[in-house]
N, C-alpha and C positions, 0 to 999 in steps of 0.2 A: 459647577465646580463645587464640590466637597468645603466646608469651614477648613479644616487641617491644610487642604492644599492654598486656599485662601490667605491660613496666617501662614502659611510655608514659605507664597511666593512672593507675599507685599510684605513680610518684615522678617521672619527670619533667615532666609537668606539675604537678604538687605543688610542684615545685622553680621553675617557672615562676612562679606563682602568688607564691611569697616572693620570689619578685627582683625584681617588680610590688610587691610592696608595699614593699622597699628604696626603690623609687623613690619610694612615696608617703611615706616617712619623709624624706625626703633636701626633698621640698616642702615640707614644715613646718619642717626647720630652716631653708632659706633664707627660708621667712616669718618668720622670727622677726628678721631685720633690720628691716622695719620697725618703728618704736618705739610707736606705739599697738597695744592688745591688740584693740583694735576694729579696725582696719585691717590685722591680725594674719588674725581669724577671716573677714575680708570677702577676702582675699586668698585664703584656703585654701577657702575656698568659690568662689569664682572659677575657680579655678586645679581643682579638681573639676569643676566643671558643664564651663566650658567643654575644661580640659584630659580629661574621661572621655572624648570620643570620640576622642581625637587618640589615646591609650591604649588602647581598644578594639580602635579599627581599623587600628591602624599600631603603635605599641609590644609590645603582646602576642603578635600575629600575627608580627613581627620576632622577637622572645624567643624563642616559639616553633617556627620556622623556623631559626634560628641552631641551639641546643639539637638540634631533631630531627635536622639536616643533621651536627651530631656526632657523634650518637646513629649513626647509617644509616653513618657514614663508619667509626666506630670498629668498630662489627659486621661490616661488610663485609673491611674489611683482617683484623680479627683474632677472629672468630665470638663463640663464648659468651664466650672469655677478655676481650675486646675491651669486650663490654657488662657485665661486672663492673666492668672498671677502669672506663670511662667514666661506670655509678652512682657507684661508689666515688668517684672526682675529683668530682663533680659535687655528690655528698654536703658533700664537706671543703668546698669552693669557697664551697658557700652558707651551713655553718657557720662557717667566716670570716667572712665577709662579715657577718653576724648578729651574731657575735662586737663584731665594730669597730663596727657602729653601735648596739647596745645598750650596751657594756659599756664600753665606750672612748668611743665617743659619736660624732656622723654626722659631724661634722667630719675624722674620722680615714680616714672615705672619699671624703674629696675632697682635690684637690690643693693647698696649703697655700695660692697666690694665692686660693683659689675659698672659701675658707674665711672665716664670717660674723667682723667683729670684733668684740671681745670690751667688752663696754661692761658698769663696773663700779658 
């Protein structure tokens, strides 16, 4: 097995895989605007059936093509050194990212109009 297909299969697609599910975290907070917990789970199931293909076939395949086209861009201008850094960033970027929607919470990764309000 080729390095590139090496870092391809054990991290970034790995990496792809969590940014896909960022997104599915990021649906369920914005279902939680509406106020019935019934029309809550009818929304997230909805928003699954019908949004899984839209995600299959056009989100992940995008994710994936963005990612690799970094991958290909950063090895090419600067070889092994090139695809260290670009794990290495790629690494941080989605520990972030993780960071602020688990621990901070998902609102903290949307832009503060997009953010659900707060109803106490």
């Amino acid at each position: 097995m080729k390095n590139s297909n090496v870092a391809r299969s054990y991290f970034v697609l790995p990496c792809c895989i969590l940014l896909l599910n960022l997104c599915v975290g990021m649906v369920g907070y914005k279902a939680k605007m509406l106020g019935d917990p019934f029309l809550q789970v009818a929304a997230v199931i909805a928003m699954v059936l019908f949004g899984g293909s839209m995600v299959s076939f056009v989100l992940a395949p995008a994710i994936e093509a963005l990612v690799g086209a970094l991958h290909r861009g950063s090895r090419r201008r600067w070889g092994e050194l090139g695809e260290i850094v670009f794990v290495l960033l790629l690494g941080i970027l989605v520990f972030w990212l993780y960071y602020r929607m688990y621990i901070l919470g998902p609102e903290y990764l949307l832009p503060r109009e997009w953010r659900n309000p707060h109803r106490f």
